[in-house]
C-alpha positions in Angstrom: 14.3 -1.5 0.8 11.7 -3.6 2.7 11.7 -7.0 1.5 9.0 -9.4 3.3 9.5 -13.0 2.8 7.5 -14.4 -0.4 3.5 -15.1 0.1 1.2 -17.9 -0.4 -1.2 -17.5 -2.9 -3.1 -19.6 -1.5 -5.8 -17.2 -0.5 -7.8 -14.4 -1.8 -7.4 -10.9 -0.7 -9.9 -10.1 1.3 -11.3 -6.0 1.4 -11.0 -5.2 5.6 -11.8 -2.0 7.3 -10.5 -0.5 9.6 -8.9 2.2 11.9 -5.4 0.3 12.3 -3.0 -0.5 9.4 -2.2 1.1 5.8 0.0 -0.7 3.3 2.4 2.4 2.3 3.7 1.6 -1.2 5.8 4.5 -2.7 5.8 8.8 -2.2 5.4 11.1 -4.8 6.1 14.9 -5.2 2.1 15.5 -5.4 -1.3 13.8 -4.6 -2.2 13.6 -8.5 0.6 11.6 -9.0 0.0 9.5 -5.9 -3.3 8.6 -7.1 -2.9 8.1 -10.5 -0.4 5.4 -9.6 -3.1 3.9 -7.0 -5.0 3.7 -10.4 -2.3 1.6 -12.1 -1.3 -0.6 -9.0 -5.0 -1.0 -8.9 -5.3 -2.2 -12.5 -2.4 -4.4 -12.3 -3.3 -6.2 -9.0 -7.0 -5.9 -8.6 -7.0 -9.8 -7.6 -4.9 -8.7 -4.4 -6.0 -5.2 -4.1 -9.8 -5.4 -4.5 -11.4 -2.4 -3.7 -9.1 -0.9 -0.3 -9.1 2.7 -1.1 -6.0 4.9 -1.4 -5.2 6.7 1.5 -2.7 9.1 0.8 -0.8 11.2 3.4 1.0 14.6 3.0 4.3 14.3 4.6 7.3 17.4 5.2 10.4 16.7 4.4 12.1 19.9 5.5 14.7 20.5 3.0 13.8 17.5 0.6 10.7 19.2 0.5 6.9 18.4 0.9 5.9 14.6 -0.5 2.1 12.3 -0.4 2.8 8.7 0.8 0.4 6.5 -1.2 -1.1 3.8 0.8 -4.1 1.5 0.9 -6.3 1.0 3.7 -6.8 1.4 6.2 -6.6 -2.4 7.3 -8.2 -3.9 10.4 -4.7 -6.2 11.3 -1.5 -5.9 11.1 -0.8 -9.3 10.2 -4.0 -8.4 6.9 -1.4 -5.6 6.0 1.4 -7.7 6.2 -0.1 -10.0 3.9 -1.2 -7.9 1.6 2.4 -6.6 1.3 3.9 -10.2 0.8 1.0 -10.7 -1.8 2.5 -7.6 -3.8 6.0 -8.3 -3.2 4.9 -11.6 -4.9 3.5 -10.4 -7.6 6.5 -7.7 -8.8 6.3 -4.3 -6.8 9.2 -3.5 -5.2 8.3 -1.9 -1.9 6.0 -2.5 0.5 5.6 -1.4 4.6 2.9 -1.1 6.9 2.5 1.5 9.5 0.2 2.6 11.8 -3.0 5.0 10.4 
C-alpha cells in the first residue's frame, strides 16, 4: 500500500491540465463501478478534487481477469499529482499513486 507522507493543507487544490500525470486511486471489475465511485470520492473531497475529470483505464490481468483503474487527471506535474495524493491520503482514503498518462 502506497503511503505518501501527510500534506499541508495549507493550499487549495488547484484544477491543472494536462498530458502528464493521473492520480490512480483504486480498480474495479467494470467502468460503471469505477465511475460511480469517482462520483462518491468526488462528493466527499470536492475541496481537493475540484472538477479533474475521471480518467479511467481498462487494464488485462490475464488470469485475474480484465479490471478499469480509476484515476483523475490528467495533471500537468508530477509533483501537482503528488500533492493531490498527500491531500487525499490526508483526508482518509487509503490509496493513492501517480503514474504516467
Amino acid at each position: 500500500s502506497f503511503s505518501p507522507p501527510p500534506a499541508s493543507q495549507n493550499q487549495p487544490a488547484r484544477s491543472t491540465t494536462g498530458s502528464g500525470y493521473v492520480v490512480q486511486l483504486a480498480a474495479y471489475r467494470s467502468e460503471q463501478e469505477a465511475l460511480g465511485q469517482y462520483q462518491q470520492l468526488r462528493s466527499r473531497h470536492r475541496n481537493i478534487i475540484g472538477d479533474l475529470p475521471p480518467a479511467v483505464q481498462q487494464t488485462n490481468l490475464g488470469a485475474s481477469g480484465t479490471f478499469y483503474r480509476l484515476g483523475m487527471g490528467p495533471m500537468q506535474s508530477k509533483r501537482a499529482a503528488t500533492e493531490m495524493c498527500n491531500k487525499l491520503i490526508a483526508a482518509g482514503e487509503r490509496d493513492c499513486l501517480v503514474r504516467r498518462r
